[in-house]
C-alpha positions as CSV (number, residue, x, y, z in Angstrom):
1,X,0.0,0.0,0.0
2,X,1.4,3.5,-1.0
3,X,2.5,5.4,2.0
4,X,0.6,8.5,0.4
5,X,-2.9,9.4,0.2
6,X,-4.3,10.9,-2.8
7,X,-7.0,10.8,-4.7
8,X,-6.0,9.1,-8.1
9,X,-8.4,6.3,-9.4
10,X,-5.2,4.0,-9.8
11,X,-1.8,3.3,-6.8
12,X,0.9,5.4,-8.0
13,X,3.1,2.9,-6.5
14,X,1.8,0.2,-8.9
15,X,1.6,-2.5,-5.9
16,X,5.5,-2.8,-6.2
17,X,7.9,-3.2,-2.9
18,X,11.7,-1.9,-3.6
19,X,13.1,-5.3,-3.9
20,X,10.7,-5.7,-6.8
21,X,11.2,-2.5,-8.6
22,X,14.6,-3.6,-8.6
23,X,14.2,-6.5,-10.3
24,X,12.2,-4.9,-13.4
25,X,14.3,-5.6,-16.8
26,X,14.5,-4.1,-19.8
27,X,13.4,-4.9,-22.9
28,X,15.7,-6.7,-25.5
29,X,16.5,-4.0,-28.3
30,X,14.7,-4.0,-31.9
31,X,16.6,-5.4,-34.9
32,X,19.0,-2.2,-36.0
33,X,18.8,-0.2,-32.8
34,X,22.6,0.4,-32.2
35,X,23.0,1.5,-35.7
36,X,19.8,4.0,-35.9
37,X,20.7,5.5,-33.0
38,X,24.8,5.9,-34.3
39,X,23.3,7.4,-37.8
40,X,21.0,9.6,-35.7
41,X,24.6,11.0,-33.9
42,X,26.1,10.9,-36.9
43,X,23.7,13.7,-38.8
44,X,23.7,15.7,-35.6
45,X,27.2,15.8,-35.1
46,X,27.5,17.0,-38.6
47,X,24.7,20.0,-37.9
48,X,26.5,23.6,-38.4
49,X,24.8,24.7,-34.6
50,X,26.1,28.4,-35.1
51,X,25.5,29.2,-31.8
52,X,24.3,33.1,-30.6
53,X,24.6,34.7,-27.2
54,X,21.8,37.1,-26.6
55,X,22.3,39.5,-23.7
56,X,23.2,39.1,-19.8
57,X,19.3,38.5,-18.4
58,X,20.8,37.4,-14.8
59,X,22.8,37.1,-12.2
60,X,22.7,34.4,-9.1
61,X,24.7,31.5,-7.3
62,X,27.9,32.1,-9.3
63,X,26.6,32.0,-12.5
64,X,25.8,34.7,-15.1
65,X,22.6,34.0,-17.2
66,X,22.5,34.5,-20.9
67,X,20.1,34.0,-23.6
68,X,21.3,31.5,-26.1
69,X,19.9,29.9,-29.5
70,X,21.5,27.3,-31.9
71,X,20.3,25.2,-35.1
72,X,19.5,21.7,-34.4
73,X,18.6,18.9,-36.9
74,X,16.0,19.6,-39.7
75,X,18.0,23.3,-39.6
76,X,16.0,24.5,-37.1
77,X,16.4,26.7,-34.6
78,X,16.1,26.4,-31.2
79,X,16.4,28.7,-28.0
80,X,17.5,28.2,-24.1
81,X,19.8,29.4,-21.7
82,X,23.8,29.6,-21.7
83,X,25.3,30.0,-17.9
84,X,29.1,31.0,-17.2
85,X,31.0,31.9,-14.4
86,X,30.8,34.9,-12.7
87,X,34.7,35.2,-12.2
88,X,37.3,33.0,-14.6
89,X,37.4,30.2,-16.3
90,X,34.4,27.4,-16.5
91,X,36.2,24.0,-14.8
92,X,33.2,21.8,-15.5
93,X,30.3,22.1,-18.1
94,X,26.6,20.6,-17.8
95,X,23.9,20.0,-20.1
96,X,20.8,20.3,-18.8
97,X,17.9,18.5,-19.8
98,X,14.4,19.9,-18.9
99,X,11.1,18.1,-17.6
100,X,7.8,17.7,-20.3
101,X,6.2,21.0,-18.5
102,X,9.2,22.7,-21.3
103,X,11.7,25.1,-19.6
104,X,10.4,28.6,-19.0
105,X,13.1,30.1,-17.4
106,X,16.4,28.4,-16.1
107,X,14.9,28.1,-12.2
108,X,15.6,25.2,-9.9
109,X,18.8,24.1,-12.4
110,X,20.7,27.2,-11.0
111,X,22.5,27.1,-9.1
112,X,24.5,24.5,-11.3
113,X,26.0,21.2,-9.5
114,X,29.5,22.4,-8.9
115,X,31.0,25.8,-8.6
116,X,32.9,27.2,-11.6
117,X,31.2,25.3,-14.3
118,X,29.1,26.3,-17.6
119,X,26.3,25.2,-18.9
120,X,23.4,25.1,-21.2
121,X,19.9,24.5,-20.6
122,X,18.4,24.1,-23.9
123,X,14.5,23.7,-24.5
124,X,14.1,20.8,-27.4
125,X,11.5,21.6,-29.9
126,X,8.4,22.9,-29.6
127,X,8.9,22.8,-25.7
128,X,9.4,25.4,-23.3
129,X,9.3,29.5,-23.9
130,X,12.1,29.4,-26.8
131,X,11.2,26.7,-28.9
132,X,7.8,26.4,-29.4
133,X,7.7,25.7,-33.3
134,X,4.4,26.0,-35.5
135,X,3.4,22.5,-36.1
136,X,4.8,20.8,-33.2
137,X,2.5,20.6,-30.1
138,X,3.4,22.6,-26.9
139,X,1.8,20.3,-24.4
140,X,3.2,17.2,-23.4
141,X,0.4,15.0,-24.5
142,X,0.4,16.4,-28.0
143,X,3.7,16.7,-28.1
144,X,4.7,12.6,-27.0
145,X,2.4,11.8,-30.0
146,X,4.0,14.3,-32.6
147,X,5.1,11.8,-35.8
148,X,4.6,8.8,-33.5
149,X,3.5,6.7,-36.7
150,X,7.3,6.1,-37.7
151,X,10.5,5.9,-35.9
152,X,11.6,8.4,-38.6
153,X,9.6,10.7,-37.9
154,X,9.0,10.3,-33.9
155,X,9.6,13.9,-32.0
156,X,11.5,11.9,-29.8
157,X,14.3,11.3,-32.0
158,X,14.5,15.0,-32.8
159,X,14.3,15.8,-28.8
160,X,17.5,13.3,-28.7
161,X,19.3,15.0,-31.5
162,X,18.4,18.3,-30.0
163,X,20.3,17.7,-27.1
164,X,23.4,16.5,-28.9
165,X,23.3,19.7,-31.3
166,X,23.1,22.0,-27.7
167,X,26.4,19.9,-26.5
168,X,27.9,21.1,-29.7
169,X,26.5,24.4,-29.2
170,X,28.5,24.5,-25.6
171,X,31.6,23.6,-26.8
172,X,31.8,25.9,-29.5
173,X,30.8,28.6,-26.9
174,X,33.1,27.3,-24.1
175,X,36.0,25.3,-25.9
176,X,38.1,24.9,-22.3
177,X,35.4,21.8,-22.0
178,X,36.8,19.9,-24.5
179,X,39.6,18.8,-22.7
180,X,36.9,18.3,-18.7
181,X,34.6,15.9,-20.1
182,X,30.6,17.0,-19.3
183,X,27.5,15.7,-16.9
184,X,24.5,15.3,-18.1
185,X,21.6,16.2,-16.0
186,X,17.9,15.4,-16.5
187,X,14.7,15.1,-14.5
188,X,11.6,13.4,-16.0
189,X,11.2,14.0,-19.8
190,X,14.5,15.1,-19.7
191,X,15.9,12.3,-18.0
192,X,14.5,9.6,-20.6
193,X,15.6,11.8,-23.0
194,X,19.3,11.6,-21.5
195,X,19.3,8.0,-21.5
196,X,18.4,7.6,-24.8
197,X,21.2,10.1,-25.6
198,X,24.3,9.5,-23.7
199,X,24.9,5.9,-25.3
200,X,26.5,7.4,-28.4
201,X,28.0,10.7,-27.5
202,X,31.4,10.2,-26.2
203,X,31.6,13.7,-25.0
204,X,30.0,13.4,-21.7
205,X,32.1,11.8,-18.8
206,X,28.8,10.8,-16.4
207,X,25.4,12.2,-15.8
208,X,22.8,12.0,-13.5
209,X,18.5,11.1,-14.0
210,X,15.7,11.9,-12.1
211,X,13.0,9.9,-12.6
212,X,13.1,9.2,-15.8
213,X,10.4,8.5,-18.5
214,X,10.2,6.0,-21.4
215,X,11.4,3.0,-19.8
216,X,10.3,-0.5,-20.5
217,X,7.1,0.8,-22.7
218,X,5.5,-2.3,-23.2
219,X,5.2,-2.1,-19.7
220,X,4.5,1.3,-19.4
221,X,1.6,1.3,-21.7
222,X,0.0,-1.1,-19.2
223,X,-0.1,1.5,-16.7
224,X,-2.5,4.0,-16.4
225,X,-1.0,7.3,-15.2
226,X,-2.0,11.3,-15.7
227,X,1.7,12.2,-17.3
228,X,2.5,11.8,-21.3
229,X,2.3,8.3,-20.8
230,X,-1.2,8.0,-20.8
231,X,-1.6,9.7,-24.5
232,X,0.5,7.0,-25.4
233,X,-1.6,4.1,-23.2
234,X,-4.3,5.3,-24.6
235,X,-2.6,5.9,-28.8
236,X,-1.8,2.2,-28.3
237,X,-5.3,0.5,-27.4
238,X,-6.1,1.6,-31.1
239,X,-2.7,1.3,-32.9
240,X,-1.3,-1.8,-31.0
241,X,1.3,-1.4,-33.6
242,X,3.1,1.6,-32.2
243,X,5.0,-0.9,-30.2
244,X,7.4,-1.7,-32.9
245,X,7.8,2.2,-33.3
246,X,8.5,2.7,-29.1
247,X,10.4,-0.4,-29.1
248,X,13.4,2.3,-30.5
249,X,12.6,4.8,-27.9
250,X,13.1,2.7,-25.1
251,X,15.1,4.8,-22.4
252,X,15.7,1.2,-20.6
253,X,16.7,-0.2,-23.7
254,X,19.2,2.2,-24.6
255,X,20.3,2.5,-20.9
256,X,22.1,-0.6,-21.1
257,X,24.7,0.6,-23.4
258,X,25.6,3.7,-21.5
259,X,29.5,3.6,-20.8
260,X,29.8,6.6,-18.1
261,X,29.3,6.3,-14.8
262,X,25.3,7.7,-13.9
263,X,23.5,8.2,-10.8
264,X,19.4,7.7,-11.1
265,X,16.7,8.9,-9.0
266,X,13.7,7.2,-9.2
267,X,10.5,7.6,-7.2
268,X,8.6,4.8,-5.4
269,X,5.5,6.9,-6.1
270,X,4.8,9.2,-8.9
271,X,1.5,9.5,-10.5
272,X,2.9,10.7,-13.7
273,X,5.8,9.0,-14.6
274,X,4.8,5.3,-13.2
275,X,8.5,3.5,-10.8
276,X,8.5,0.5,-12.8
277,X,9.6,2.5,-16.1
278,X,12.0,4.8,-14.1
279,X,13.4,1.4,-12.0
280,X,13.7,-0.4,-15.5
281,X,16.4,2.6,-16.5
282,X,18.4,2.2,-13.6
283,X,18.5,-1.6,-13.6
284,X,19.4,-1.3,-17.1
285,X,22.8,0.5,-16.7
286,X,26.1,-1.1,-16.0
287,X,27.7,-1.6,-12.8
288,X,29.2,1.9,-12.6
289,X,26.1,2.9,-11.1
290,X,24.5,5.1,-8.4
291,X,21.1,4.6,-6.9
292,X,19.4,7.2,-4.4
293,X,16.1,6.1,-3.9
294,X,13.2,9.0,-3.3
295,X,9.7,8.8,-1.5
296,X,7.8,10.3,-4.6
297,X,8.0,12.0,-7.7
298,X,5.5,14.4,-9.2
299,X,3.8,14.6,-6.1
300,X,3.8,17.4,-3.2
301,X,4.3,15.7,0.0
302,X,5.4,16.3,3.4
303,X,9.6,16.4,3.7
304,X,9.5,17.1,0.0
305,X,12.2,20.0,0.8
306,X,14.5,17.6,2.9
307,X,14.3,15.1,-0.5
308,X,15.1,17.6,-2.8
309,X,17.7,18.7,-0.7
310,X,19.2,15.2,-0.1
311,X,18.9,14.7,-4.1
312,X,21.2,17.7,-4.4
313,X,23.6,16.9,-2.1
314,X,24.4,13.7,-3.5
315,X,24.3,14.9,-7.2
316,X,26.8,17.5,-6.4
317,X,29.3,14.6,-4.6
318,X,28.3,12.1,-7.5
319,X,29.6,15.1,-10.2
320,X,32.3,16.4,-7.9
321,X,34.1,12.7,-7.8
322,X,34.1,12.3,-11.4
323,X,34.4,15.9,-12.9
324,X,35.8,17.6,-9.9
């Protein structure tokens, strides 16, 4: 029974005991996988990202705030922020994934992990206050259905190769990281999309999800939930096959080829992003792995401030012992 009450028609724990989140799997890749996703980083890394530094909008925790856009895949153009060091030289550099509610404004992700570092918080397409596109839905449950019909044409894909094109961006902004190595960070919708990403791109020494979304979809579509998920659950009771499509979008799947050390946070209760997908992510990953576990995710509960705060401690020891 989920130590929460609430007033959802399903459990967000999904009747699961640690132990037994722990032992979720994920699913065996599709035929191709490894090389769609190395042709996907291939066009990306080829993408001319021309970044532009707009003007100084801020100023807090060490960092100062810039506006920043680059061109992605598809040649188009997407927005975010760029953060630097107040005083001298960036030691560490971050990209920073954002959650499905898109990116309005930099917020919680600054202050940064570690002192002296850069980053750039990018808002993929058609999410967030920058990149909303014509054509491409704005809200999540739109959005997580955008070109579904083909893995070609799948947002998703796009969202990945957004990401990689913003990692360009940075080091053509800040070319001292070349030599650091970077952390990836990403909660929710950004965390999926970081483990769908970091398998292929050398350029990032470790990173660090929080409860991330599209892992182990065939069992994930079995849950009902109020997050993207459920457009999904519900796409698939009338186009059962969608599966073959998802089956390339697995963030489990692709976790298991992730060669960096990674520390996950998944939730034992979330309403929106069901444990057993976020679990199968973390099980996934190799040995050099990092669990810390959180009472709930999505969900305002009592010592929600003391979690957060414990999630940020350990990020910034996680990033400081292997980019510090």
């Amino acid at each position: 029974m989920s130590e929460f009450e609430h007033d959802y028609p399903f459990d967000p724990g999904y009747g699961r005991n640690l132990d037994e989140l722990l032992d979720i799997p994920a699913p065996a890749p599709p035929e191709g996988f490894d090389a769609y996703w190395r042709d996907r980083f291939a066009a990306a890394a080829e993408v001319a990202t021309a970044p532009a530094v707009g003007p100084q909008e801020d100023e807090r925790d060490g960092c100062r705030i810039f506006g920043v856009s680059y061109t992605s895949v598809g040649g188009l153009r997407l927005g975010g922020w760029l953060a630097l060091p107040v005083e001298g030289a960036a030691e560490h550099g971050f990209v920073i994934g954002h959650g499905y509610g898109g990116r309005q404004e930099p917020g919680a992700d600054v202050p940064l992990p570690l002192a002296r570092s850069a980053a750039i918080l990018p808002c993929v397409r058609g999410m967030g206050s920058r990149s909303r596109r014509p054509g491409i839905p704005g809200e999540a449950d739109g959005h997580v259905l955008h070109g579904i019909e083909s893995r070609e044409t799948y947002v998703i894909g796009d969202c990945v190769a957004d990401l990689w094109c913003a990692t360009s961006a940075l080091l053509e902004l800040v070319p001292e990281l070349r030599t650091t190595g970077l952390g990836y960070l990403g909660e929710s919708f950004g965390g999926g999309l970081g483990a769908l990403a970091l398998p292929w791109d050398d350029r990032f020494a470790c990173g660090q999800l929080t409860v991330p979304t599209f892992g182990n979809h065939p069992l994930r579509v079995t849950l009902p939930c109020v997050g993207s998920g459920e457009a999904v659950r519900a796409y698939r009771e009338d186009h059962p096959e969608v599966m073959d499509v998802l089956a390339y979008f697995d963030a489990a799947t692709a976790a298991s080829g992730i060669g960096v050390p990674m520390m996950v946070a998944p939730a034992l209760f979330d309403p929106s992003v069901p444990p057993p997908g976020q679990f199968a992510v973390y099980n996934a990953l190799p040995e050099v792995r990092e669990l810390h576990v959180l009472r709930a995710g999505h969900f305002a509960y009592e010592g929600e401030r003391e979690g957060v705060a414990a999630l940020a401690s350990a990020r910034r020891d996680f990033f400081a012992a292997r980019l510090g």
